[in-house]
N, C-alpha and C positions, 0 to 999 in steps of 0.2 A: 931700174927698180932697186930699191935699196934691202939690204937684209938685218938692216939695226932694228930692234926689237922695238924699241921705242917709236919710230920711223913706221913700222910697219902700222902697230898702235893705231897711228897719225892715219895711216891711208885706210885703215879698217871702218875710221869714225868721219870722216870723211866720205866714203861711200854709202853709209850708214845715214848720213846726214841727209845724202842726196834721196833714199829712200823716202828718208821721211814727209819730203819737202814733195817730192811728186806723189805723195800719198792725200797730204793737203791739198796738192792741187788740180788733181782729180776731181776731189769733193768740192772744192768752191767752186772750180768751172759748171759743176751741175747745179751749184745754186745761182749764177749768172746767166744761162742760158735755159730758155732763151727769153727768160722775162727783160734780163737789161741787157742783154746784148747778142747776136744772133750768132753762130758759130763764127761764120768765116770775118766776119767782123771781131771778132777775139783773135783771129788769128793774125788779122793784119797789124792790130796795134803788137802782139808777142812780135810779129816777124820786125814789125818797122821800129819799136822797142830795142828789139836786140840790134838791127843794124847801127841807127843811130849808135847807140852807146859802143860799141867795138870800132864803128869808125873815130869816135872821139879816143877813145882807149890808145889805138894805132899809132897816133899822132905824138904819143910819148912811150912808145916803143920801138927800140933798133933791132931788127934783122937779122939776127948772125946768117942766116940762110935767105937771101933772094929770093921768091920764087920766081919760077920762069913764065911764058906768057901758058904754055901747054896746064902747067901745076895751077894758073890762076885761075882757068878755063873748068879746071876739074874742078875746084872746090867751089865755082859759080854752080857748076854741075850739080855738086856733091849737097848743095843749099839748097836747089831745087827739089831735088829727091828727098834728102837725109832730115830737111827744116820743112820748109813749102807743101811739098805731097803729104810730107807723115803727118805736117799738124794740119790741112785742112782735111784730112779722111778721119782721123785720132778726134778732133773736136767736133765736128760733124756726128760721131761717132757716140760720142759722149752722151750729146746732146738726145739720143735718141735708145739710147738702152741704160744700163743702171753702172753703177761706178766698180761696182763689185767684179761684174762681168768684164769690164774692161782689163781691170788688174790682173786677173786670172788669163786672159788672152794675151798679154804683154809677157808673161813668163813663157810662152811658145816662141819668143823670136831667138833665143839662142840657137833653137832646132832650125829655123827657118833661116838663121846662119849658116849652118853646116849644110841644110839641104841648096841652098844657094852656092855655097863650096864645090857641090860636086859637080852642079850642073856646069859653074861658067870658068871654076878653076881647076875642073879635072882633080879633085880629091880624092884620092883611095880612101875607099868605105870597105868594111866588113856588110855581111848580109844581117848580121843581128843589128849591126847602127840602122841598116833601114827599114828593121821592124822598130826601131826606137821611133825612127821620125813616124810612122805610119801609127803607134801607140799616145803619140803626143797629138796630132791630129786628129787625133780621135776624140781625145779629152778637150778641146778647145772648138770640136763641132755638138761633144756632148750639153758643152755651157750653155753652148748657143740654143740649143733645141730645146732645151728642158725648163728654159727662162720664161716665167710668162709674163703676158702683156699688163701691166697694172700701173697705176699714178703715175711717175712722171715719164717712163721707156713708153715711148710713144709706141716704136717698134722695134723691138729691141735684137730679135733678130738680124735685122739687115746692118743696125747700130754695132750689132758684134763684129759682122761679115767688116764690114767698114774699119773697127779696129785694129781685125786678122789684117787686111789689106796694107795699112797703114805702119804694121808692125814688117811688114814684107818691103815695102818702100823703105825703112830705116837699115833693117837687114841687107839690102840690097848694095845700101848707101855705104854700109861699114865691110861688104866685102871687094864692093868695085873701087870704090874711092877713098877711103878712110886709111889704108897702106900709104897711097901716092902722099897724100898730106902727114903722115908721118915725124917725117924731120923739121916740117916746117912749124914756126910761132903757135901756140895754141890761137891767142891772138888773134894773129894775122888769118889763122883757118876760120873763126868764125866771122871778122868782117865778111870776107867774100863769101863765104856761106851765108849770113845772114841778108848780103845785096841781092844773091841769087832768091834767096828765101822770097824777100817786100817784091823781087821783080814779078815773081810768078802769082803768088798770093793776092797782089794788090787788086788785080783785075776782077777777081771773086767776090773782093771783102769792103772795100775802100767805102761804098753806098750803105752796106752796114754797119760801119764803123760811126761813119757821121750821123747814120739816122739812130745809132743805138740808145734806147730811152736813156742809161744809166747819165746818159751828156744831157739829157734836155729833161729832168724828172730835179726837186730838191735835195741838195749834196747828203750825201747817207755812209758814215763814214766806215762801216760794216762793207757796204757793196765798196766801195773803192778801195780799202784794206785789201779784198779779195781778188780784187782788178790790178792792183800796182802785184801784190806779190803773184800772181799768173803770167804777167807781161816781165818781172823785174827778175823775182827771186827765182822762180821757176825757169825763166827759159835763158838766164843771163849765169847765176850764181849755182845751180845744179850743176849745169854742163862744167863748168872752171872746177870744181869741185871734184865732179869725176875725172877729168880729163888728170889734175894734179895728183888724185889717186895712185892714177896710174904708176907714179917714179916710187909710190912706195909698196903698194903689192901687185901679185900677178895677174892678167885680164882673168884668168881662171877665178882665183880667187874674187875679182870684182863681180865677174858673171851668174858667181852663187847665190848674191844679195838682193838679183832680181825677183826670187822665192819667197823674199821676207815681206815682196810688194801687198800680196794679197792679203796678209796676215793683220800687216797694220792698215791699210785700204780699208778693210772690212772696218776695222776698230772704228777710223774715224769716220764710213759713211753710217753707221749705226750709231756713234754720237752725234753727228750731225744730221741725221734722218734722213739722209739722200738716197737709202737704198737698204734693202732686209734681207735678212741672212736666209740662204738658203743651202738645204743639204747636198742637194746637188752640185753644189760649187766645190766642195773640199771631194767631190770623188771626181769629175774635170780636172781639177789640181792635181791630183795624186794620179792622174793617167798622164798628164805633162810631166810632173817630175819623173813617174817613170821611163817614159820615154826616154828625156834628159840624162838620166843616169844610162841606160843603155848605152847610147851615143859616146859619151865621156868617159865610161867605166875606164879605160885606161890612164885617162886623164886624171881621174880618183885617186888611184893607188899612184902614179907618182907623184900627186902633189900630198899625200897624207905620207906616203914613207921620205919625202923629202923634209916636212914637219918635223915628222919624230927623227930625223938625223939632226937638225939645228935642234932640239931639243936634248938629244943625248949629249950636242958637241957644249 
C-alpha cells in the first residue's frame, strides 16, 4: 500500500468508482429480470463472461509466483463460494425484493466478516464487538421485516434472507480463501475463480440462459446496454478496480465505502423507478453502521490518529 498522497487520491476514486458501478448494476439487473432473462440465467452468462475473458487475459500474463496444485484447488474453491454461490443466491435475490433492500443488507457483510473470524479463526473479541455484531443484525432483520410486498418484490422478504445469505457466502469466501490467494496474480486468481464460478453455476443456469427472451425478442439496445455492462463491467472491471485499490489504501479504508452503497443505490433506483424510498431503510442502516462502529472502534481511532500524523508530517 502506497502512502503518496496523490497514489492514495488514485485508490480513493478507484473504489469509489466501483461503488458506483455496482450501484447501477443492482438497478439494471432489476430491470432485466425476470422479463428478459431469468436469474440464474444472468448468472451464467456473468460467470462464463468472466471466465472466458481472464482465460484470454492469462495467456499474456507471466507469473512471478507459480501457484501450486493445493493454491489452484482453493481458488477453484474460493469461485465456487466467493463468485458461483454469492451471485446465484445475490441475483435470485434481486429478483425477488427491491434494490434498495439489497444495498442496505450488503453493508452487513463486514460484520459477518469479523463474526466468521471468531468462529473459524479463533479471533479475540471484546463483549461490546458482540453486541455490535448482534446490533447490526438487528438492523438488516429490521429491513427485512418492515419491507412490504408491492409491484415488482414478489417477495421480498425471503429475496432479503437470500441476499443476507449470499453476503455470508462472500464473507466466508474472503476469510477462508481470499489470504491463501494473496500473493498470487490478481489475474491468474480470478481465471480459476471464474472456471470454479461457470462449473458450479452452469448446471442451474445454462436452460435459462439459452431460453432467455432478451436472445429471441427484436435487438433493443437499452436492454443489451444493460446486459454487456452486468456481464462485462460489473463482474470483470469492478472487481480489477477494487482489487488495484488495494496497493493504494488500506482494506479499512476500502471497507468504509461499502456505506456510501446505499446512498447512491437509493438515488439511482428512484431515478430509474426500480424501487421507493422508504423510512424504514435509513434507521436498518444506521443499526448496521452502529454495530460496525462498535466492532471497529479501535480500528477508528488508529486509522484517523494515523491521518492526522501524515497530515501534521
Amino acid at each position: 500500500m502506497s502512502d503518496s498522497k496523490p497514489q492514495t487520491i488514485i485508490g480513493h476514486l478507484m473504489v469509489l468508482s466501483t461503488i458506483i458501478i455496482y450501484s447501477f448494476n443492482t438497478n439494471f439487473m432489476k430491470t432485466l429480470l425476470p422479463e428478459w432473462i431469468d436469474p440464474f440465467g444472468l448468472v451464467v452468462l456473468r460467470t462464463g463472461g468472466s471466465a472466458v475473458c481472464f482465460c484470454l487475459i492469462s495467456l499474456f500474463i507471466r507469473d512471478k509466483v507459480k501457484p501450486t496444485r493445493k493454491e489452484i484447488l482453493m481458488m477453484l474453491l474460493g469461485g465456487v463460494i466467493g463468485m458461483g454461490l454469492n451471485m446465484l443466491l445475490y441475483i435470485k435475490g434481486v429478483a425477488m425484493t427491491g434494490p434498495v433492500d439489497a444495498f442496505i443488507i450488503r453493508t452487513f457483510q463486514p460484520t459477518i466478516v469479523f463474526a466468521l473470524s471468531i468462529i473459524f479463526l479463533h479471533k479475540v473479541f471484546k463483549i461490546s464487538q458482540l453486541g455490535g455484531i448482534i446490533i447490526g443484525l438487528l438492523g438488516a432483520i429490521y429491513v427485512s421485516l418492515s419491507t412490504p410486498l408491492e409491484g415488482q418484490h414478489i417477495d421480498s422478504f425471503w429475496g432479503d434472507v437470500l441476499i443476507f445469505l449470499s453476503s455470508v457466502a462472500y464473507a466466508f469466501f474472503l476469510v477462508l480463501i481470499k489470504p491463501i490467494t494473496s500473493h498470487i496474480n490478481p489475474f491468474t486468481v480470478m481465471k480459476w475463480m471464474s472456471i470454479g464460478a461457470i462449473i458450479v453455476t452452469f448446471p442451474f443456469g445454462i436452460k435459462e440462459a439459452i431460453d432467455a427472451p432478451v436472445f429471441h425478442h427484436a435487438f433493443e439496445w437499452s436492454v443489451y446496454g444493460k446486459l454487456l455492462f452486468t456481464v462485462f463491467v460489473s463482474t470483470i472491471g469492478a472487481y480489477l478496480l477494487a482489487v488495484r485499490a488495494l496497493h493504494y489504501i488500506s482494506a479499512f479504508a476500502d471497507s468504509l465505502y461499502i456505506y456510501l452503497l446505499p446512498v447512491l443505490g437509493t438515488i439511482v433506483a428512484i431515478f430509474m423507478k426500480t424501487d421507493v424510498f422508504s423510512w424504514h431503510d435509513p434507521i436498518g442502516l444506521a443499526l448496521i453502521l452502529c454495530g460496525f462502529y462498535i466492532i471497529n472502534r479501535d480500528a477508528f481511532k488508529s486509522y484517523f490518529q494515523n491521518k492526522k500524523s501524515n497530515l501534521n508530517n
